[in-house]
ZAPABA-948783 format. One record per residue: x, y, z of N, C-alpha, C in turn. Coordinates in steps of 0.001 Angstrom, whole numbers, padded with zeros to 6 digits, always signed. Example, Ala and Ser with C-alpha at 12.3 -4.5 7.8 and 13.67 -1.06 7.14 Angstrom:
<sites>
+013190-005690+007800+012300-004500+007800+013200-003300+007800 +012850-002250+007080+013670-001060+007140+012900+000030+007870 
</sites>
This chain:
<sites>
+050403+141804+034193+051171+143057+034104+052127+142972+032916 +051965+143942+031947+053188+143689+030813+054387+144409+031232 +055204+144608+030066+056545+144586+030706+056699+146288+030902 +055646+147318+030678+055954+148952+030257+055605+148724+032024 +054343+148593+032399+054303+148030+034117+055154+147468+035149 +055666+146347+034170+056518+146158+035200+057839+147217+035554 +057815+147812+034368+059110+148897+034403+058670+149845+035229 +057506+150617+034937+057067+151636+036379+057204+151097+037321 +056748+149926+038121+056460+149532+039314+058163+149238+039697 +058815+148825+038684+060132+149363+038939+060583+150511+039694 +061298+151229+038693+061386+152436+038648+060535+153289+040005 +059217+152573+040143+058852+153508+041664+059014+153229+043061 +059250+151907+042473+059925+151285+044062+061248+151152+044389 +062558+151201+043647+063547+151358+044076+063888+152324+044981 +063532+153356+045307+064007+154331+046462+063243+153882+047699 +062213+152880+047856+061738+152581+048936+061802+150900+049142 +061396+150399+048354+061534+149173+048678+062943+148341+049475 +064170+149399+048818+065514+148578+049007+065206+148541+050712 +064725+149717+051429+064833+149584+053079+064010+148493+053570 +063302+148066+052490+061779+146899+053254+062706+145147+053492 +064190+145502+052605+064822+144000+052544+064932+143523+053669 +064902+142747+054335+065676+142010+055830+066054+140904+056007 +065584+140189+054681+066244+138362+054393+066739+138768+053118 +068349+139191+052623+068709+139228+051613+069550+138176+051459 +069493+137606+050231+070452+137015+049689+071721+137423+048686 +072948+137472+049241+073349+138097+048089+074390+137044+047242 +073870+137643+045841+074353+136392+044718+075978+137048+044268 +076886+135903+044380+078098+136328+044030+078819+135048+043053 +078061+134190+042895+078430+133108+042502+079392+132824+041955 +080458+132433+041789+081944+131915+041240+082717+133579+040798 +082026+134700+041644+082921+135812+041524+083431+136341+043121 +083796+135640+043620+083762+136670+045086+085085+137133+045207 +085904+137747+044079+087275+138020+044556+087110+139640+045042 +087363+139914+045730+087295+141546+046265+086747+142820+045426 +087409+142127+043917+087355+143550+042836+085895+143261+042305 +085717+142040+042296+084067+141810+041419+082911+141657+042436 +083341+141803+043678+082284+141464+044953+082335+142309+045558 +082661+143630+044952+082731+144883+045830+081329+145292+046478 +080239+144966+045828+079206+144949+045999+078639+144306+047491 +078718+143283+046934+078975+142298+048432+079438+142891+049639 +080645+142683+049357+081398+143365+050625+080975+144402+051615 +080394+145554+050419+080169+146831+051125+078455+146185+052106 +077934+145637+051149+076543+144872+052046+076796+143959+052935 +077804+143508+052990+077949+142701+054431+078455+143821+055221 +079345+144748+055198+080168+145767+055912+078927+146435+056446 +077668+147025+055790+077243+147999+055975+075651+147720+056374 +075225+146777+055719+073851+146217+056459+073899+144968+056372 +074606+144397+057798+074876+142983+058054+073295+142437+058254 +072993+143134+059287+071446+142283+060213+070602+142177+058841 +070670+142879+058033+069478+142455+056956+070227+141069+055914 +071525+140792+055670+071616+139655+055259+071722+138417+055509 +070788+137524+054785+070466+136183+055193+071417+135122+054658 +072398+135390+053471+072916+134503+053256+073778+135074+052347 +074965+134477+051713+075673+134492+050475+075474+133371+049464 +074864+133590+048181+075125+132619+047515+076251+132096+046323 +076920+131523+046859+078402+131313+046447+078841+129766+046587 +078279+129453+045806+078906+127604+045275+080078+126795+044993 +081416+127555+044976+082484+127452+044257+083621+127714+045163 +083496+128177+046578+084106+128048+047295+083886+126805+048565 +084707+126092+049558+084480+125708+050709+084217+125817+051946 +084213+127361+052303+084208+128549+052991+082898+128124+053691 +082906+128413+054993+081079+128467+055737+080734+129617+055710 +081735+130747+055660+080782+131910+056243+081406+133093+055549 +080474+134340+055532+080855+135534+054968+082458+135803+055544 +082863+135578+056191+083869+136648+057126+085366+135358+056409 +085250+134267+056224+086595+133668+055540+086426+133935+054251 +085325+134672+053382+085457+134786+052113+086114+136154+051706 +085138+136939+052825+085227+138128+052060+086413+139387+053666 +086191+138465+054617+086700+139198+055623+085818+140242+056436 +084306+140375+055732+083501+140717+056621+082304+140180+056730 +081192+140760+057616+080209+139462+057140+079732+138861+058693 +081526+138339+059558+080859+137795+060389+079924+136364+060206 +079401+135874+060776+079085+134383+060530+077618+134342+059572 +077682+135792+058487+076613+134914+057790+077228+133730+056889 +075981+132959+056728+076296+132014+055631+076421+131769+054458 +077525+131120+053960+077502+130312+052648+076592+129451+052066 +075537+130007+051226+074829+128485+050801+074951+128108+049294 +074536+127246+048845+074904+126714+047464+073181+126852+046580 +072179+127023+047655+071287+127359+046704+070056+128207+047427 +068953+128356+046353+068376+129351+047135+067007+128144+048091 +067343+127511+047816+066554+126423+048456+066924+126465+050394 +067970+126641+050719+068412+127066+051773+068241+128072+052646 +067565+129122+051925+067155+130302+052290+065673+130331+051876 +064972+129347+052662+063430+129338+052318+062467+130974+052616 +063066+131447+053757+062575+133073+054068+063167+133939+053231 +064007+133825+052023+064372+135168+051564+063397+136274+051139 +063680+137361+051462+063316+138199+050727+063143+139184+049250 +064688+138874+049223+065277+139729+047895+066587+138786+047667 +067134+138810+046218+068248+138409+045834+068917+139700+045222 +070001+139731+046024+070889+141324+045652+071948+140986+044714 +072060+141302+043623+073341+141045+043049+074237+141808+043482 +075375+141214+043853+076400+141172+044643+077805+141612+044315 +077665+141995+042458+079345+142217+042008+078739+143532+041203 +080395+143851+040871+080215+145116+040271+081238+144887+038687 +081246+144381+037969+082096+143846+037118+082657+145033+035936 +083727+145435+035210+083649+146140+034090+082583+145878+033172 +081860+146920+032646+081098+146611+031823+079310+146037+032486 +079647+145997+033892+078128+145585+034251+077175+144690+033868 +078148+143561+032878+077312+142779+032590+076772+141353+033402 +074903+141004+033186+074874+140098+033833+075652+138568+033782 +076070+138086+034691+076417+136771+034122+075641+135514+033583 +075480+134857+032368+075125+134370+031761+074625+132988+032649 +075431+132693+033402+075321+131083+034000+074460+131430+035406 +074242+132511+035905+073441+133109+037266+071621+133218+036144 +071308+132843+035272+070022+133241+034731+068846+131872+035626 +069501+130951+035720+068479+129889+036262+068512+130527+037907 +069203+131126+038545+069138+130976+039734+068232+132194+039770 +068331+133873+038848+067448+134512+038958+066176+134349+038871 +065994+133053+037936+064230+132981+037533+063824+131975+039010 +064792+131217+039375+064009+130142+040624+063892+131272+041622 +064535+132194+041847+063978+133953+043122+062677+134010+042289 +062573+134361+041603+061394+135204+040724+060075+134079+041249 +060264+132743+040955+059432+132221+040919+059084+131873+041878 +060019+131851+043234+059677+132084+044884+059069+133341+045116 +058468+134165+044700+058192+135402+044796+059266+136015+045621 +060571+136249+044881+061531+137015+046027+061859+138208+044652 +061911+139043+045590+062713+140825+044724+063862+140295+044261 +064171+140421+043024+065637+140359+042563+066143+142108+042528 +067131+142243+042905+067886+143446+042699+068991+143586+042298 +069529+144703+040954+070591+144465+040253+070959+146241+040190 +072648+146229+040201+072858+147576+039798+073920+147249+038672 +073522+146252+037813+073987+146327+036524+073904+147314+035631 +074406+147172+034223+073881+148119+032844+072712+147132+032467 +073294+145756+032567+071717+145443+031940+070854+145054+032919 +069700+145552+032746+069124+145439+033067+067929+144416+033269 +067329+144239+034445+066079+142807+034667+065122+143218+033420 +064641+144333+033850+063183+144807+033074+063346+144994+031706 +064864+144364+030983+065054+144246+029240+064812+142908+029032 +064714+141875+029843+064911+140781+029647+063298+139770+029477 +062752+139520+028510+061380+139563+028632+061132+138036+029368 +062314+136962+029315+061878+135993+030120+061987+136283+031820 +062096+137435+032327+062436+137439+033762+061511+138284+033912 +060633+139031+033022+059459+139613+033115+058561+138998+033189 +058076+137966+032381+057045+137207+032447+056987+136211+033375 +058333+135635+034214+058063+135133+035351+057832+136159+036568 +058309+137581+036639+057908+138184+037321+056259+138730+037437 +055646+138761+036549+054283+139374+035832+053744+138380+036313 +054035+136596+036525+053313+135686+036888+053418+135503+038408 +054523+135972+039593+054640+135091+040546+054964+136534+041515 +054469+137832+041301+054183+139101+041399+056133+139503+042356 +057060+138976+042169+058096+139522+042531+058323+140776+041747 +059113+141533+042537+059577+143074+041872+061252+142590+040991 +061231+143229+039847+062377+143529+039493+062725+145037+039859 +064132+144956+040590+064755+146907+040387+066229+146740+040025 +065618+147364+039079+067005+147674+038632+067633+149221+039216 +068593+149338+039936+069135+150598+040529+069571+151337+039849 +069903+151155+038885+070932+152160+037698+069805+152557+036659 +068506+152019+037049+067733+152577+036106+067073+153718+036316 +066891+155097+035196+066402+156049+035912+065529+157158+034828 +065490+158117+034866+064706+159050+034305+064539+160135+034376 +065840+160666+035347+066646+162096+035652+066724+163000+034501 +065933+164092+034146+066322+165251+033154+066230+166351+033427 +067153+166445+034410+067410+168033+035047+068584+168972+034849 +068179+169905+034292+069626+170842+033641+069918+171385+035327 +071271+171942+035154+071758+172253+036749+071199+173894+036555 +071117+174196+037884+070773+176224+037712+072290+176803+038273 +073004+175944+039016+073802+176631+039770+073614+177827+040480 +072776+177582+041149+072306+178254+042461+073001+178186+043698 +073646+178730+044601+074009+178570+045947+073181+177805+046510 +073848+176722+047650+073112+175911+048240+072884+176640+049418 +072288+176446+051033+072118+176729+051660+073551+176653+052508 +073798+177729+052972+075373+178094+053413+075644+177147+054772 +074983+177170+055936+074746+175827+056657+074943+174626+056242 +074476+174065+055041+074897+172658+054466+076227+172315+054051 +076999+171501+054612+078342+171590+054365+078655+170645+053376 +079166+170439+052507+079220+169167+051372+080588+168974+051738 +080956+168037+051554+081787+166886+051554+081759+165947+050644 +083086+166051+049558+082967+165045+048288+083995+164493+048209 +084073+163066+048279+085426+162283+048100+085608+161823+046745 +087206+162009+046406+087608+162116+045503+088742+161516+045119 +089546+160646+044296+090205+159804+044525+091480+159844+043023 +092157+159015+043144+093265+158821+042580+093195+157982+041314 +091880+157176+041548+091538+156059+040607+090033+155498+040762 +089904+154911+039998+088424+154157+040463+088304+153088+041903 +087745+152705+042276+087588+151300+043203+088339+151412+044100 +088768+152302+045096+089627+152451+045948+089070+152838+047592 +087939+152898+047288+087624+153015+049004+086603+155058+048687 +086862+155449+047597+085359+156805+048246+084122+156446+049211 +083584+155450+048649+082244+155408+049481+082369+154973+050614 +083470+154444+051291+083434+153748+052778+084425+154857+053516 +085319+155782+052670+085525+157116+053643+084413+157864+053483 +083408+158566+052566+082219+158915+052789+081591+158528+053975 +080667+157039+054084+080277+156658+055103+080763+156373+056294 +082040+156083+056069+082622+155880+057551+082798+157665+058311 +083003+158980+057355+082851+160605+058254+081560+160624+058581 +080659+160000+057605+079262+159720+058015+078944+159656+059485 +079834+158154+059544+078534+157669+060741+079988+158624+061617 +080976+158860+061622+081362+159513+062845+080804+160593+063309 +080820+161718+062065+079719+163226+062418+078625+163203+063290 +077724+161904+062804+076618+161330+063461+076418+161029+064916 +078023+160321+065478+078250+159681+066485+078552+160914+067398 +078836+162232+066734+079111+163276+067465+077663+164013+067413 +076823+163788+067154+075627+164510+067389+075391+165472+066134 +075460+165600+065340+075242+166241+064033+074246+165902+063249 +074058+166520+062354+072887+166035+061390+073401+165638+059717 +073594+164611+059758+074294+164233+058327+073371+163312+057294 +073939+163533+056180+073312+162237+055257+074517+162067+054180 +074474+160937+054308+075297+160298+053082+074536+160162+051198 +075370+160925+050687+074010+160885+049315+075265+159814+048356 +074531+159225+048180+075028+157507+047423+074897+158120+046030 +076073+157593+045056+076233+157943+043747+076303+156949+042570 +076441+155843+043541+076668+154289+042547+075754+153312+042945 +075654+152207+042447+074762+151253+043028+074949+150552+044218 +075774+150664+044581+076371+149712+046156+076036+150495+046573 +076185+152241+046614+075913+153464+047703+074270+152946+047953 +073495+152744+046936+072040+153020+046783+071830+152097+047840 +072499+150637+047433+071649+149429+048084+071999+149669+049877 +072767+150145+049779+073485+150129+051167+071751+151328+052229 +071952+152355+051775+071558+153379+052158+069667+153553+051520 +069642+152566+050347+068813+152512+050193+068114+153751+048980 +068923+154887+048964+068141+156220+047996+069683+156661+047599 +069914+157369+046673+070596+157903+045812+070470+157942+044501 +071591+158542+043608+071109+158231+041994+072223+157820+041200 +071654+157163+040908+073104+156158+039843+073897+156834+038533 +074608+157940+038930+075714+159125+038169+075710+158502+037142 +076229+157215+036951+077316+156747+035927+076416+156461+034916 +075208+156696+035180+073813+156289+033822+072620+157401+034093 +073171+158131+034389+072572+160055+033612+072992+160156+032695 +072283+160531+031638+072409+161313+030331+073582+162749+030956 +074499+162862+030186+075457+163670+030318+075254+164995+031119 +074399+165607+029928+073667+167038+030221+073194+167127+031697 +072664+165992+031955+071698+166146+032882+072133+165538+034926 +074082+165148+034426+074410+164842+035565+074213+165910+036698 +075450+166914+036121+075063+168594+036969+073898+168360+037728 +072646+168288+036764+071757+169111+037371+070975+167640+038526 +071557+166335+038364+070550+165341+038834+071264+165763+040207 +072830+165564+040161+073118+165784+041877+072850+167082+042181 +072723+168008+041710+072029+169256+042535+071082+169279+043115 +069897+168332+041862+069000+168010+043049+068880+167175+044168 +069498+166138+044217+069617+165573+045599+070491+166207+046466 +070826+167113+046214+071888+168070+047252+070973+168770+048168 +070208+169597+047190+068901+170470+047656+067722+169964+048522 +067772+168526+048324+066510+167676+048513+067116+167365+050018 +068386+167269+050100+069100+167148+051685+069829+168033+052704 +069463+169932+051706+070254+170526+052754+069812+171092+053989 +068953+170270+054442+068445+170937+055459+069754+170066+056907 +070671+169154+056371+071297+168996+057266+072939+169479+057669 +073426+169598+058349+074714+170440+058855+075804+169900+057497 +075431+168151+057742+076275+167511+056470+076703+167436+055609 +076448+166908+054060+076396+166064+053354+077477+165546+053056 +077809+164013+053195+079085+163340+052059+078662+162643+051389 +079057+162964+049936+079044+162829+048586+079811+161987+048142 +079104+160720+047769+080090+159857+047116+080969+159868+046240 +082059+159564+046120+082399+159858+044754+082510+159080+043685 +082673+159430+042415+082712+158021+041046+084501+158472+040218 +084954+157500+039665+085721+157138+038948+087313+158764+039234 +087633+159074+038821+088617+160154+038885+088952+161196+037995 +089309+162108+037851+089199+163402+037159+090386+162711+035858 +091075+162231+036335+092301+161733+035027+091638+160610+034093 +090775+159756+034738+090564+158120+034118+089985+158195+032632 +090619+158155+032147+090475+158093+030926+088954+157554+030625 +088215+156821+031085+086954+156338+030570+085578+156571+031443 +086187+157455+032584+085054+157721+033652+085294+159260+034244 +086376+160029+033627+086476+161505+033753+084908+162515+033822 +084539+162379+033310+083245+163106+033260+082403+163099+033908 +081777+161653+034477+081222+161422+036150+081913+162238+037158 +083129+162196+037531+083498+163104+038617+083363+164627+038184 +083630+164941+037037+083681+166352+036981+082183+166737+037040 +081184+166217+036515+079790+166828+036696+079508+166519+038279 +080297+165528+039052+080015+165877+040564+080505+166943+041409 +081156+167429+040588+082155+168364+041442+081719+169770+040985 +080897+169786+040030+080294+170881+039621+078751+171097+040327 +077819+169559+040121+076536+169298+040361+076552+169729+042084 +077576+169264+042818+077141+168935+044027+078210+170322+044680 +078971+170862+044160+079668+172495+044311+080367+171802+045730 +080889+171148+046444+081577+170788+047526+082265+171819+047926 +082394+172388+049760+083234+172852+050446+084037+172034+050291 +084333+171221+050566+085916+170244+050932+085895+169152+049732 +086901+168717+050126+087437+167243+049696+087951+166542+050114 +088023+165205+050163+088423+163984+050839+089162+163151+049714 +090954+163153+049573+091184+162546+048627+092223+161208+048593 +091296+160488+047771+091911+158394+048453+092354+158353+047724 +093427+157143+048151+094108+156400+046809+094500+154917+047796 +095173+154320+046503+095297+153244+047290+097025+152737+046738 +097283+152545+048522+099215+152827+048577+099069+151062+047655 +100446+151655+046661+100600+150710+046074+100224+150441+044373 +099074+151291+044442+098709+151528+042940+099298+151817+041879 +099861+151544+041024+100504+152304+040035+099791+152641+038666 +099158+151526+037959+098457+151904+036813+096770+151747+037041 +096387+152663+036508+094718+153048+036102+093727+151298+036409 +092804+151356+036811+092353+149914+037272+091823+150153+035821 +092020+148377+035419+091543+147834+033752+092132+148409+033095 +093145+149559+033393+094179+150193+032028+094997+150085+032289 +095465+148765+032356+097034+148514+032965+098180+149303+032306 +098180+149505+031296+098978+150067+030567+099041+151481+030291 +098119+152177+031319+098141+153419+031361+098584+153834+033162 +099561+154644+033241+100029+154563+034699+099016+155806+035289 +098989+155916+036750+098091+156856+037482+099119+157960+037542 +098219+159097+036999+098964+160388+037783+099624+160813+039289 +100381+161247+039343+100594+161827+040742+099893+162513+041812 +100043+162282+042811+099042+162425+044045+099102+163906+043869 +100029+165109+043448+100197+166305+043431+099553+166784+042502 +099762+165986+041059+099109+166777+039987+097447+166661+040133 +097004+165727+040837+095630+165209+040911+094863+166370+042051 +095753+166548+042736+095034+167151+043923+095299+169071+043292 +096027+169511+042611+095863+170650+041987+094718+170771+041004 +094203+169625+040750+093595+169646+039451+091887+169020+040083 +092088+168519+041187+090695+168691+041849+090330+170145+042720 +091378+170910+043051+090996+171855+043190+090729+173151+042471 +091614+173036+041215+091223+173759+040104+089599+173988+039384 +089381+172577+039326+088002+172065+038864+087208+172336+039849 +087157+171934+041023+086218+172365+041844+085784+173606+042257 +086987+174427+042262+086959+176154+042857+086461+176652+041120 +086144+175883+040075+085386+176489+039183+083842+176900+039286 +083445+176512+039873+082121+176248+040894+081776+176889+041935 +082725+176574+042759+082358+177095+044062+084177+176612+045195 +083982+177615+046003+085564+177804+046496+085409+176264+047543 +086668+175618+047418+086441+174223+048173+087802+173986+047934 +088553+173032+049192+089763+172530+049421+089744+171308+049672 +091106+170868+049649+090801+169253+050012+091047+169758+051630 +090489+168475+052702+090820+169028+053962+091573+167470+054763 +091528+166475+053923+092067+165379+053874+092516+163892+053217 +092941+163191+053963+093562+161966+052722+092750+160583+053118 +092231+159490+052409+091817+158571+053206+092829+157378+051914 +093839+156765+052855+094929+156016+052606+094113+154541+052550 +093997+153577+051213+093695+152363+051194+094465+151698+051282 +094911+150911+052358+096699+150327+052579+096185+148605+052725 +094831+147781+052129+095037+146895+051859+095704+145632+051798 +096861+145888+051137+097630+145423+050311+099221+145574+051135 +099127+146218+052196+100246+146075+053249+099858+145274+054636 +101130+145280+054966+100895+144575+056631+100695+145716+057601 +100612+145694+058674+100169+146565+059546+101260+147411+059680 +102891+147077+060050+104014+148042+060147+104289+149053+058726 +103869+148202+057545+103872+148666+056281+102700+150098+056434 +101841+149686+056639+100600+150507+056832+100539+151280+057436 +101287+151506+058838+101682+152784+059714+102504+153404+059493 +103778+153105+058382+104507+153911+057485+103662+154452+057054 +102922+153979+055690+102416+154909+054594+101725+155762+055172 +101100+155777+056509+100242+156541+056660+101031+157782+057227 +102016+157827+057656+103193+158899+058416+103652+159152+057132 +103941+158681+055969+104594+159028+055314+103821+160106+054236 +102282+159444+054593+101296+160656+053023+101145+162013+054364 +100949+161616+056070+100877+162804+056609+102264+163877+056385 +103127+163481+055638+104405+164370+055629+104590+164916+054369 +103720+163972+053352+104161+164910+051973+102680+165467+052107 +101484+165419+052774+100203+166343+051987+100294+167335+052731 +100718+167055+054215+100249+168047+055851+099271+168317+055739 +098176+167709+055860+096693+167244+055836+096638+166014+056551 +095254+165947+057243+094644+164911+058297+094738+163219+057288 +095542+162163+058004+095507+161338+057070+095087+159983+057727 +094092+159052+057411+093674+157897+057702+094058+156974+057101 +093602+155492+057701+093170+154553+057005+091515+154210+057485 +090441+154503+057157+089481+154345+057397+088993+152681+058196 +089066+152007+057297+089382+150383+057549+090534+149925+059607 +091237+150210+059095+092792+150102+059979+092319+151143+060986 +092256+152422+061208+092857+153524+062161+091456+154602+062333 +090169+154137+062009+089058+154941+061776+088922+156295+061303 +088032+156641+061051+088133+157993+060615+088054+159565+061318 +088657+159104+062722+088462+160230+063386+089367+161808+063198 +090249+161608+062432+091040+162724+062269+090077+163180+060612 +089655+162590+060075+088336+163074+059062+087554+163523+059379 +087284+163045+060418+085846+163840+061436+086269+165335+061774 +087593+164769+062398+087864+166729+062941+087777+167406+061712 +088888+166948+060889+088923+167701+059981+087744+168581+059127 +086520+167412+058616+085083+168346+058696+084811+169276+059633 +084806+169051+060649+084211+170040+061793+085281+171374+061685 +086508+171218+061461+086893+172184+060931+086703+173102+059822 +086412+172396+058988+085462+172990+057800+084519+173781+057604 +083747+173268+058659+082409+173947+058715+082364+174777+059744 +083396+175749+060305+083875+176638+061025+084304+177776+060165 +085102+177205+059714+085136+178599+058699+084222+178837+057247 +083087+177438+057056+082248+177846+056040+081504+179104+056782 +081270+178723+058124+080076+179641+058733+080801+180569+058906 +081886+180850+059486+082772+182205+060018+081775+183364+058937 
</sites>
């Protein structure tokens, strides 16, 4: 198989294959600090039973749950020799810049050459790399790359189906918790008998859930119109929450959110931050706007589109203790007067109402 093959067989199996994983390994190797293992995290949080191991050498740790705090007793191993059943090797971080790490290349080719799936939601990509092709071409493992794609759809801006309720979280900054208040109204809507789907916008959304489209590597033109179509492709349910990417202010990822907020036309909004934040993540030297000016200015942008409010707050309190944390959270319910969580801490049930409120007066 040459390498234009191996790129189709790519490219056609990422929306299906990711669900076939059930012995994953996920590679985090000498990165597992929270901000670069976000990846991780959300895959231990979110499809535990399918992971088989962590591979992470550089700590003393036995198990997912003292590294990362979730996880639960999967294991720590130091090689892939340990994990003789794997299935797939998931890369596990999400780094600025997406690049692979240089010193993880021997451990990708010994997967490859076990016949195991490597999976990456890097920029660079497996299928550029012609030595991880030709061990793949020889020992028939799949490379997917998730961020790789071939989306060229102008938007029509068409009304969606008035029944379909969108839900788009939207945030204060990058890396702050959208996709786990997404999924966490998710699975509550669900738990109430509804018909929902979570549509994944980044690569952790994908691997988690398995289908979505990777925003942040659409050709510009063609963001609008890529989430419209997966909007359309899912409104046959009461649902949708919409992941969200980077923030309407961020200086280097502004444009991802605004073509979501256009592409995907949202009734509501769901808007995070994380107590404690002060400057732009990686722009230290640029401070975050105000929770007021941000939330006028997601609704400005959004009601350009289509009429939509925020209908709540999802508070990332991290970085506090628990008495700390039941302040902030009394304290954002008093300056927004809007439904306010900690998703993590206090679940998302006042998010839940709050949708169901939503979609009361979409239908009214």
């Amino acid at each position: 198989m040459n390498t234009a093959a191996i790129s189709e067989a790519a490219c056609e199996s990422a929306e299906h294959r990711l669900r076939d994983h059930h012995r994953i390994v996920l590679l985090t190797d000498g990165f597992s600090s929270p901000f670069l293992a976000k990846t991780a995290i959300s895959m231990l949080r979110y499809r535990t039973a399918d992971i088989a191991a962590v591979l992470e050498s550089n700590v003393q740790a036995k198990t997912a749950q003292e590294v990362f705090n979730t996880g639960g007793d999967v294991p720590l191993v130091a090689d892939l020799a340990q994990v003789p059943d794997a299935d797939a090797v998931y890369i596990g971080i999400a780094p600025p810049g997406g690049n692979l790490p240089p010193a993880w290349r021997p451990i990708l080719l010994e997967a490859i050459r076990r016949n195991i799936d490597v999976v990456s939601g890097l920029h660079d990509f497996l299928i550029d790399d012609p030595e991880l092709v030709q061990a793949a071409e020889e020992s028939g493992s799949r490379l997917i790359d998730v961020r790789r794609n071939r989306y060229r759809q102008i938007a029509s801006g068409q009304p969606f189906r008035k029944g379909c309720v969108r839900i788009h979280a939207v945030g204060q900054d990058c890396s702050l918790g959208k996709m786990v208040a997404s999924l966490e109204v998710d699975k509550g809507l669900r738990d109430r008998g509804h018909s929902t789907a979570f549509i994944a916008t980044g690569q952790t959304g994908i691997m988690i859930s398995g289908i979505g489209v990777p925003i942040d590597c659409v050709v510009a033109d063609f963001v609008n119109g890529t989430i419209e179509r997966f909007i359309r492709q899912n409104e046959e349910h009461d649902f949708l929450l919409i992941e969200g990417q980077g923030s309407i202010s961020h200086p280097a990822y502004s444009a991802v959110t605004a073509g979501l907020l256009h592409g995907a036309a949202p009734d509501g909004l769901i808007y995070c931050y994380e107590a404690g934040r002060e400057h732009v993540k990686g722009l230290q030297d640029i401070p975050l706007r105000t929770h007021q000016e941000l939330l006028k200015a997601y609704e400005v942008v959004s009601n350009l589109r289509h009429p939509c409010r925020i209908i709540g707050v999802a508070v990332n309190t991290r970085t506090l203790s628990q008495d700390e944390a039941m302040a902030e959270l009394e304290r954002a319910r008093q300056e927004f007067q809007l439904p306010v969580c900690d998703v993590y801490r206090t679940g998302a049930a006042e998010l839940v109402e709050a949708a169901l409120k939503l979609r009361e007066e979409v239908l009214a």
